[in-house]
BAGU-165651 format. One record per residue (C-alpha): residue in three letters; y, z, x. Coordinates in steps of 0.05 Angstrom, whole numbers, padded with zeros to 5 digits, always signed. Layout:
# residues N
ALAYZX ...
# end
This chain:
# residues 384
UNK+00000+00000+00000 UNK+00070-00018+00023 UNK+00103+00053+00029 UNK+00047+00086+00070 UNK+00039+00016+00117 UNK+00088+00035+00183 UNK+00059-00037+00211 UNK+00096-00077+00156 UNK+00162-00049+00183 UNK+00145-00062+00255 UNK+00148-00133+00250 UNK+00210-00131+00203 UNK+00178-00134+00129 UNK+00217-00098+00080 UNK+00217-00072+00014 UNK+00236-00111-00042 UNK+00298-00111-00076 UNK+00299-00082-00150 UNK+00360-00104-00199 UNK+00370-00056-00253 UNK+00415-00087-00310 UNK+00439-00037-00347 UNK+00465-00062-00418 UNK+00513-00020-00460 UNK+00554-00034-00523 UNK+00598+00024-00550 UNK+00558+00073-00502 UNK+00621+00104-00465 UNK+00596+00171-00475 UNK+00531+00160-00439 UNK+00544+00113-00391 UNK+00562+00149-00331 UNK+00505+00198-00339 UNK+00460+00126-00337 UNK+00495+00097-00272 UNK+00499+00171-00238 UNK+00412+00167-00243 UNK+00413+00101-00219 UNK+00457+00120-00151 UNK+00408+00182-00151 UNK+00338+00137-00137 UNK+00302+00154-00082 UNK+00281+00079-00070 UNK+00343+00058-00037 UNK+00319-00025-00036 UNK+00362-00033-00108 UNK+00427-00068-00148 UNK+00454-00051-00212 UNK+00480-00101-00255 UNK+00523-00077-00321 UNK+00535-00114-00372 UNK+00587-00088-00428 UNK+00567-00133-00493 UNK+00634-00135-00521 UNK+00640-00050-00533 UNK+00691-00033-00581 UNK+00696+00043-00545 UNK+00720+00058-00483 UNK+00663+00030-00449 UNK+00715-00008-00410 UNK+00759+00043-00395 UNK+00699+00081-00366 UNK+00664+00041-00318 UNK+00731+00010-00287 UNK+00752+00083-00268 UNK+00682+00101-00254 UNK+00671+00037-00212 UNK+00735+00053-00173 UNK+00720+00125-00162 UNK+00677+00153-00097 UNK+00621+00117-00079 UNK+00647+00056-00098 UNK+00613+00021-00047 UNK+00548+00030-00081 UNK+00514-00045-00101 UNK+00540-00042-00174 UNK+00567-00098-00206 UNK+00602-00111-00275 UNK+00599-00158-00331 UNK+00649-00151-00386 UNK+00623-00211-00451 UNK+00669-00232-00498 UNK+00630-00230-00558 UNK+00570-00186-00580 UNK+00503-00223-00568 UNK+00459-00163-00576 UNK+00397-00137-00531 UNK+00368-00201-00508 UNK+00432-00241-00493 UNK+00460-00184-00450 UNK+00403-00175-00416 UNK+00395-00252-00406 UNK+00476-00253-00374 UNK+00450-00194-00327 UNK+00376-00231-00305 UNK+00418-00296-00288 UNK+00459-00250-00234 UNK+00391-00211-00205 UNK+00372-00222-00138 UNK+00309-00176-00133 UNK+00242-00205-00143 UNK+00235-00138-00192 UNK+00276-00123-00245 UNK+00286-00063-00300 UNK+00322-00073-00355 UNK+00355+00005-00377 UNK+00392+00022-00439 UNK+00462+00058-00419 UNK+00450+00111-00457 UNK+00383+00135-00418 UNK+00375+00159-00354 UNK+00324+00160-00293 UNK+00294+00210-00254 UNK+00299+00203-00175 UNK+00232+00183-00168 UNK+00221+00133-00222 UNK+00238+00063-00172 UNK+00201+00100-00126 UNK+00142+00107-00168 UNK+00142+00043-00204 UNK+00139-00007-00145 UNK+00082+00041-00100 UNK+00046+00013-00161 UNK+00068-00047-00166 UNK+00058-00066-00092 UNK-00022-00039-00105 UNK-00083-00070-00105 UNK-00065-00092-00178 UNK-00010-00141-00184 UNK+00015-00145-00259 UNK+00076-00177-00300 UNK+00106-00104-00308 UNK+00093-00026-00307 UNK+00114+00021-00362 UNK+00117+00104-00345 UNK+00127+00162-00401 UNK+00191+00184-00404 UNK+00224+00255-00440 UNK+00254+00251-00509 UNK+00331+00275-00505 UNK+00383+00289-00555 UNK+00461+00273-00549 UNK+00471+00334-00506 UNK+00427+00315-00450 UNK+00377+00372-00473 UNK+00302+00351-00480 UNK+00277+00360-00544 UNK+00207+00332-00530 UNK+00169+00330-00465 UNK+00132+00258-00473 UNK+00140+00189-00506 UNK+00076+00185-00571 UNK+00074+00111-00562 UNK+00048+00109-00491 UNK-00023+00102-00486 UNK-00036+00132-00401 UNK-00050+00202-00428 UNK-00065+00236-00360 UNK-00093+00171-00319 UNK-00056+00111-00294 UNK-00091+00051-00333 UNK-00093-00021-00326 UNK-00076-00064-00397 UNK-00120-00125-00393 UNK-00103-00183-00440 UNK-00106-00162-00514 UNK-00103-00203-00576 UNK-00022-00214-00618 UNK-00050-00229-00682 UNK-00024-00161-00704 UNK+00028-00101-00684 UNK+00009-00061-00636 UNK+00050-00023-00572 UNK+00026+00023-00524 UNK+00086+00038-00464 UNK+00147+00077-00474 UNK+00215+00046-00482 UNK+00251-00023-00444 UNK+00284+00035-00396 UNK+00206+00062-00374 UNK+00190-00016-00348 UNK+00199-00061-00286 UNK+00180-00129-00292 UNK+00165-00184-00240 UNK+00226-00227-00239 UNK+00182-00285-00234 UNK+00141-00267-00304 UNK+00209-00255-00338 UNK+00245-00333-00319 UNK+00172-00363-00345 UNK+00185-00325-00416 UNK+00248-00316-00428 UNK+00274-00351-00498 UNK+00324-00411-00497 UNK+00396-00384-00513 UNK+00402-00382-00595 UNK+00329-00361-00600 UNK+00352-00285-00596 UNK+00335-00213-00613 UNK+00394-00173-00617 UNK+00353-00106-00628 UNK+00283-00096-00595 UNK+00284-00156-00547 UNK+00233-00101-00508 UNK+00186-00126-00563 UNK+00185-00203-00541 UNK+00189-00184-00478 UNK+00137-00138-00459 UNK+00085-00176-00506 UNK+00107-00230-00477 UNK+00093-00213-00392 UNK+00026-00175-00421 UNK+00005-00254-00447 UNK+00022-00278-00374 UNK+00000-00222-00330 UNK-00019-00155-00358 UNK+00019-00095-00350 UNK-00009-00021-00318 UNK+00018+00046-00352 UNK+00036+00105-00302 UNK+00016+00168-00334 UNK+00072+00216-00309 UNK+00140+00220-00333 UNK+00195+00186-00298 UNK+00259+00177-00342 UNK+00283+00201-00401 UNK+00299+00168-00469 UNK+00368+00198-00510 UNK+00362+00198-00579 UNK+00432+00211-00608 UNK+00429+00196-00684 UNK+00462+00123-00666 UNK+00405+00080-00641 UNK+00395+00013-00666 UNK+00324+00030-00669 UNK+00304+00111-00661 UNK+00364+00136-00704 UNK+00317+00172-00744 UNK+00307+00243-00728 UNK+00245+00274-00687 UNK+00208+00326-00731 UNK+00148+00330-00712 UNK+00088+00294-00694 UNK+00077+00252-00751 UNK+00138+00207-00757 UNK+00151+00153-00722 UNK+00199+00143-00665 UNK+00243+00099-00694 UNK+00254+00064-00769 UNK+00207+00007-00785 UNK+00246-00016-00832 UNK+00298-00037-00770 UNK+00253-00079-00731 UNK+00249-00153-00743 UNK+00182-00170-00762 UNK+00124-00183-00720 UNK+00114-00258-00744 UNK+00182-00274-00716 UNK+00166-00244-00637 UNK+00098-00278-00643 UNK+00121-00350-00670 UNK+00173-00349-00613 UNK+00121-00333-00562 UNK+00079-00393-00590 UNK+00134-00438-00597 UNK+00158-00425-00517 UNK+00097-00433-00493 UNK+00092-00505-00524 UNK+00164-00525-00507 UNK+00145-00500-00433 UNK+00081-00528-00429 UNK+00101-00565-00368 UNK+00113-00499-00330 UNK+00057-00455-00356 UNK+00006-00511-00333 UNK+00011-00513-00262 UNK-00002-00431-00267 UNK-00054-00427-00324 UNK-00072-00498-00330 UNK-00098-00528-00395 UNK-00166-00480-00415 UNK-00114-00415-00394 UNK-00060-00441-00440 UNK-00109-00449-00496 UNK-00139-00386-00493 UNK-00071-00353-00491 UNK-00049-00394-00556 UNK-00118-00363-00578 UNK-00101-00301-00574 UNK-00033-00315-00608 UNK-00049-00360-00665 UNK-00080-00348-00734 UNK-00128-00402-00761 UNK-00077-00448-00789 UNK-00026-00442-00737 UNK-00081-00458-00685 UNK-00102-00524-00728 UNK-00032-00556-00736 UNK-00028-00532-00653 UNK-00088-00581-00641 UNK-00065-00632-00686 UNK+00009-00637-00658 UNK-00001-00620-00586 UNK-00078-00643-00579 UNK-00059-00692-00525 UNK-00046-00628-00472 UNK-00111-00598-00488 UNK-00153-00660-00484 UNK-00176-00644-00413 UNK-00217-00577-00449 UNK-00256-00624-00479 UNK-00273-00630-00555 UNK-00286-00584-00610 UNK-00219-00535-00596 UNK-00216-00509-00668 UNK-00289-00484-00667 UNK-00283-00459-00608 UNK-00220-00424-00633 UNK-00267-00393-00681 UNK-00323-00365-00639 UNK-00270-00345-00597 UNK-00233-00303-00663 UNK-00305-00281-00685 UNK-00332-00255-00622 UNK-00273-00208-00603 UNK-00274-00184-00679 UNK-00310-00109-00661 UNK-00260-00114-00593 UNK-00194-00122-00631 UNK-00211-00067-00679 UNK-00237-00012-00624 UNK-00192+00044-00601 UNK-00144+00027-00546 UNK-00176+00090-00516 UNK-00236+00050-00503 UNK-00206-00030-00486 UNK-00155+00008-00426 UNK-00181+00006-00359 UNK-00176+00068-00308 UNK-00150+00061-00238 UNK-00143+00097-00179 UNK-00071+00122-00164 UNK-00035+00097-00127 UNK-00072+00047-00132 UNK-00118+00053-00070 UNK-00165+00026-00105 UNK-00191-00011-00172 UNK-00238+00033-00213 UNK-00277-00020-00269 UNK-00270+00018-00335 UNK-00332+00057-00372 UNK-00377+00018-00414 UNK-00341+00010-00482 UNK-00372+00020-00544 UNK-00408-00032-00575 UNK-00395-00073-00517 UNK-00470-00087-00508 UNK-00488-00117-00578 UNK-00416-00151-00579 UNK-00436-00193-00519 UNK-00504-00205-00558 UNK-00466-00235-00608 UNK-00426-00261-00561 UNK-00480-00306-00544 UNK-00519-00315-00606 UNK-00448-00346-00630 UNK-00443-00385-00565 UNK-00521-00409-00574 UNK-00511-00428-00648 UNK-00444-00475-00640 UNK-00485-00506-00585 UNK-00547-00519-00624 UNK-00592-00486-00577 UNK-00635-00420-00587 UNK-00616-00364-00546 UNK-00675-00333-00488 UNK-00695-00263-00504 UNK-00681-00253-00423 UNK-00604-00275-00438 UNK-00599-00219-00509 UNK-00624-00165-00463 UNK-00571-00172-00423 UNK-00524-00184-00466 UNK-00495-00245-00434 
# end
């Protein structure tokens, strides 16, 4: 691993360079407390890019006195847009200006711990290289006081674990918040939507769906940041009381359809940039996991020319493909995430899962009956 390797900086390897855009609107009151954990990260290899979408506050007032104060020289820059383009488009002005081959995207009204760069890229510079990571972060009010001492939605529970590719037909999220993450820079310029194909709330959503499609994600089991809810967030302004609520209001979000048809529809307009790193069988299998039956059909029909090289019979395959992963999609995520080693010295292969056994028997009984051929007793003992 990079930080415990003396020899890489013997011959004049460094690390890489992380650029944090931090995206505000009408967060005045919090946005100093954001840039002051920033300046406070142990991994000193980073660049802070803020981008003010159009604040109506003092947002401006704030960061130009703030900016100009001690410490100035710290690698911050500023943004100021002229009109309000919500989560996506700010983050999009701030990604155009990166120049780290990592980058986070934080809310201005959170705030990291010292460690949490640190933390993020010793994983990401493992033996496991994926689109993004995602720690657990504390839950704090207005104040700055903690009111809850982990984030429900994300799934590590006490091990780092390694997300391997899971199905989009339905809802589903596992990490913390867009301020636990750091993405590959790479990853993020493959998916990002076209300008007018926006999300002003919950871009996180697209986003992180998105990078798990292209490259998988791990989740880093101890806390590192900490998530303010202050009664005014476009998403969490509900109030925490108790276990059984959700973290923020449903009702809010933009529906599920939307993030998944734009995921489909990028992926076809980009086809000429996904190929050379999935080529055509990776790209279908990826649509496979995105489309539903009739989505997939008018796919074939419309775009059959860039699949032709997979050969014939894409639609049934489509549904042993949908079939055979039936028992998987429906098991607890529990069960589908993979354990690894921290700090990632090694790669641990996860326990059997449940039912994984029979579901590769009917796996291949599926596999055997499209074909037309009858499946060997030798191959259903193994369930191969």
């Amino acid at each position: 691993m990079f930080a415990c390797d003396p020899r890489l900086e013997a011959v004049g390897v460094v690390r890489p360079l992380v650029s944090i855009i931090v995206t505000s609107h009408n967060y005045a009151r919090f946005i100093v407390a954001c840039l002051e954990s920033v300046r406070g990260q142990t991994y000193t290899a980073w660049e802070c890019i803020i981008v003010d979408d159009a604040s109506t506050d003092d947002t401006h007032a704030v960061l130009t006195a703030y900016l100009a104060g001690p410490g100035s020289g710290a690698p911050f820059r500023y943004v100021r847009r002229d009109g309000n383009g919500g989560q996506m488009e700010a983050f999009r002005d701030g990604l155009a200006l990166a120049k780290g081959p990592f980058v986070m995207m934080c809310d201005a009204d959170d705030a990291l711990l010292p460690d949490f760069l640190e933390t993020h890229m010793a994983v990401h510079l493992g033996t496991k290289a994926v689109a993004f990571t995602s720690s657990n972060q504390y839950q704090i009010d207005a104040s700055g006081a903690v009111i809850a001492g982990d984030h429900p939605d994300h799934l590590a529970k006490g091990f780092y674990r390694y997300v391997p590719q899971q199905d989009f037909q339905k809802t589903w999220w596992i990490w913390a918040t867009a301020s636990s993450m750091v993405f590959r820079r790479a990853t993020l310029e493959l998916i990002m939507p076209e300008p007018g194909v926006s999300f002003p709330i919950c871009a996180d959503y697209y986003i992180a769906h998105f990078c798990q499609q292209v490259g998988n994600s791990i989740l880093i089991p101890t806390i590192h940041g900490c998530y303010r809810r202050h009664g005014e967030n476009n998403f969490s302004a509900n109030p925490l009381v108790g276990a059984v609520n959700a973290l923020g209001d449903v009702s809010k979000h933009p529906p599920h359809d939307a993030f998944r048809q734009a995921i489909i529809a990028h992926v076809l307009a980009h086809y000429d940039r996904f190929k050379p790193i999935f080529g055509p069988q990776g790209l279908l299998v990826m649509l496979y996991r995105l489309a539903r039956y009739d989505e997939m059909r008018r796919i074939l029909a419309e775009h059959g020319d860039k699949f032709a090289p997979c050969g014939r019979g894409l639609l049934r395959r489509y549904v042993r493909f949908r079939l055979t992963r039936f028992a998987y999609d429906r098991s607890p995520f529990d069960a589908r995430l993979m354990v690894i080693d921290p700090p990632q010295t090694a790669f641990v292969p996860p326990p059997p899962v449940p039912g994984r056994i029979w579901l590769g028997r009917l796996r291949h009984w599926l596999g055997t009956l499209f074909a037309g051929a009858q499946p060997t007793p030798e191959a259903c003992r193994h369930g191969s």
